[in-house]
C-alpha positions in Angstrom: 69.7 70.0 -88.1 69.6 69.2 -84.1 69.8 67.4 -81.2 68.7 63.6 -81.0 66.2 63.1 -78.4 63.6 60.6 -77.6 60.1 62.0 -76.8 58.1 60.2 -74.2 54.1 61.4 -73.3 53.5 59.5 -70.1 49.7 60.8 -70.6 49.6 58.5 -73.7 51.8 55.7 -72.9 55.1 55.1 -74.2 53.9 54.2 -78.1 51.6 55.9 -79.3 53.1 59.1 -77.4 56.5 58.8 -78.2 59.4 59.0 -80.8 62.6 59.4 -81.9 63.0 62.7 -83.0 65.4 65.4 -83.8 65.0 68.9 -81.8 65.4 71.7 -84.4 68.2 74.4 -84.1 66.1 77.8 -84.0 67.1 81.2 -83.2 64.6 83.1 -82.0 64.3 86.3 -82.1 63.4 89.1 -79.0 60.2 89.7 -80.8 56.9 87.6 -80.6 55.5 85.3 -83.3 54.5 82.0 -84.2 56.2 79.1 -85.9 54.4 77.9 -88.7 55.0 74.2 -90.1 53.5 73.8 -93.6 52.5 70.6 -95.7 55.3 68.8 -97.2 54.1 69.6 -100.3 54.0 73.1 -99.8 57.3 73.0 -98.0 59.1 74.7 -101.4 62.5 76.2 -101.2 62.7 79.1 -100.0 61.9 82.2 -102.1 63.2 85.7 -101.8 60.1 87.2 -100.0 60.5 88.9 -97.1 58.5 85.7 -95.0 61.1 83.8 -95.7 64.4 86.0 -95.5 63.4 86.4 -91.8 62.3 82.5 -91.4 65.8 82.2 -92.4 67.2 83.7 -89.3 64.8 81.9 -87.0 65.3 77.8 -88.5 68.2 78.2 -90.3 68.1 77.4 -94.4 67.7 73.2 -92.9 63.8 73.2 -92.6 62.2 74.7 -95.4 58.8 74.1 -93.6 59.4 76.4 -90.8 58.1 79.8 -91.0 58.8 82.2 -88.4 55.7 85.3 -88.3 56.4 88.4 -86.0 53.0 89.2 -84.5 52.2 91.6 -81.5 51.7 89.3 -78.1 47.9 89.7 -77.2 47.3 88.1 -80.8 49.4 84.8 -80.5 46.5 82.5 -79.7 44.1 83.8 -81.2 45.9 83.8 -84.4 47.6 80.5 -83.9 44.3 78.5 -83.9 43.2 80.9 -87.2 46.3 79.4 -88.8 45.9 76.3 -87.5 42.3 76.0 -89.7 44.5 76.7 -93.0 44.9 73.6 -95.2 48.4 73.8 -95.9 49.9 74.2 -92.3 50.4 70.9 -89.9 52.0 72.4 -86.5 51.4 76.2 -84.9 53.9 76.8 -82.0 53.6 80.2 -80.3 56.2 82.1 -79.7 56.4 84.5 -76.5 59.0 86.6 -75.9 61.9 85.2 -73.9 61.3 81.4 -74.2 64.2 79.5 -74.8 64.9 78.2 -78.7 65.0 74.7 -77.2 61.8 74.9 -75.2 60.1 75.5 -78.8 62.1 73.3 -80.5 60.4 70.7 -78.0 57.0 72.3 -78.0 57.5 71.5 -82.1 58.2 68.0 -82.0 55.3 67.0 -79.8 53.3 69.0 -82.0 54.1 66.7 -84.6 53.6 63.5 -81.8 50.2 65.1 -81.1 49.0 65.4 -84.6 50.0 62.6 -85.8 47.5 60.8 -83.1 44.6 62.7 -84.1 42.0 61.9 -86.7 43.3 63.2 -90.5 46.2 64.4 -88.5 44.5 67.5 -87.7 46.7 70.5 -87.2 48.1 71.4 -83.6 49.0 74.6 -81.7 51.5 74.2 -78.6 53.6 76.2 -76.6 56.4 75.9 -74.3 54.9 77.9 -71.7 51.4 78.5 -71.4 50.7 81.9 -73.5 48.6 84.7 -72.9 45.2 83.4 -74.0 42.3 85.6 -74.1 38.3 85.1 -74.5 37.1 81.7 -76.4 40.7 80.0 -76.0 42.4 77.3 -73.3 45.7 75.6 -73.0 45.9 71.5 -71.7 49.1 70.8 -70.1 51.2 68.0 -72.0 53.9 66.4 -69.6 57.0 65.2 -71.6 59.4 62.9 -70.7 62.8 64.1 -72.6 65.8 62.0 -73.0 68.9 63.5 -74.9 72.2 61.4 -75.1 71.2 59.5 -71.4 69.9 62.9 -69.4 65.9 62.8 -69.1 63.7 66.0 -68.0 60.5 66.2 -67.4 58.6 69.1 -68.9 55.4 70.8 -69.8 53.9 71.7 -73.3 50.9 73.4 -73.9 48.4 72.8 -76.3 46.4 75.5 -77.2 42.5 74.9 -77.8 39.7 77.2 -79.0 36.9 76.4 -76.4 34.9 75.0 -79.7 37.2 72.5 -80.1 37.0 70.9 -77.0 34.2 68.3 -77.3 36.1 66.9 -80.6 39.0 67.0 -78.4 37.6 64.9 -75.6 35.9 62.6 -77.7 39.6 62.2 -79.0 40.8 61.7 -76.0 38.3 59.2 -74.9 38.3 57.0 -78.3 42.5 56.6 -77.3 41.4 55.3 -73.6 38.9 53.0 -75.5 42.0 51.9 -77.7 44.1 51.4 -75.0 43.0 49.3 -72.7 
């Protein structure tokens, strides 16, 4: 399945921003694409469609809602966020070229952290690095305290916003201050 690790977002303090988790094993290819986490209830066994003989490679046959998609790299964030509108997916990570398998792995689980603070859990695009973004589109810097079996790193992960979901996204952030002190 993965590596234990405990995820700490100083930005939100250590509960509400934090977890026990387990970093998924992923082999990522030398192409582009995103990693697509679908509804648990959409998260079916795997068929024999060609999505999901290539997802294979990328998660393993453990996480049946992983998808790995090969996409060209000027479209990554711009067709993250599409996906991230689609009622069945929960998490978007994109995937440049080159990034390390465990980098994603941890731009995935705080994802999961992040959506799981919003409002109706709303979906969530990250990164490990921040990706090429184009027009209408930003990235907000996440820092992430990691701590596998007594080592802790400090990292970055990117979340990836279209510029029309920024006010929702600092009201969000502002109704958390409110809640926090």
């Amino acid at each position: 399945m993965g590596t234990a690790a405990r995820i700490v977002m100083p930005d939100t303090g250590d509960t509400l921003g934090s977890g026990h988790t387990r970093l998924t094993n992923l082999a990522l290819p030398d192409r582009a694409g995103l990693l697509l986490q679908r509804a648990p209830e959409m998260a079916m066994s795997r068929s024999g469609r060609l999505v999901d003989r290539r997802s294979r490679s990328v998660v393993g046959g453990v996480r049946a809602d992983l998808h790995f998609v090969e996409l060209h790299r000027g479209e990554l964030a711009r067709v993250a966020l599409s996906m991230a509108r689609l009622a069945y997916v929960r998490s978007v990570v994109v995937c440049p070229v080159g990034v390390s398998p465990g980098r994603t792995a941890l731009a995935l689980a705080v994802a999961g952290l992040l959506r799981d603070r919003r409002p109706g859990e709303a979906p969530v695009v990250t990164c490990a690095v921040c990706p090429p973004l184009g027009d209408g589109r930003t990235a907000v810097p996440h820092e992430v305290r990691v701590d596998v079996d007594g080592r802790v790193q400090y990292r970055l992960v990117w979340e990836v916003l279209g510029w029309d979901q920024i006010p929702g996204w600092l009201a969000d952030l502002r109704q958390a201050a409110r809640e926090d002190g």
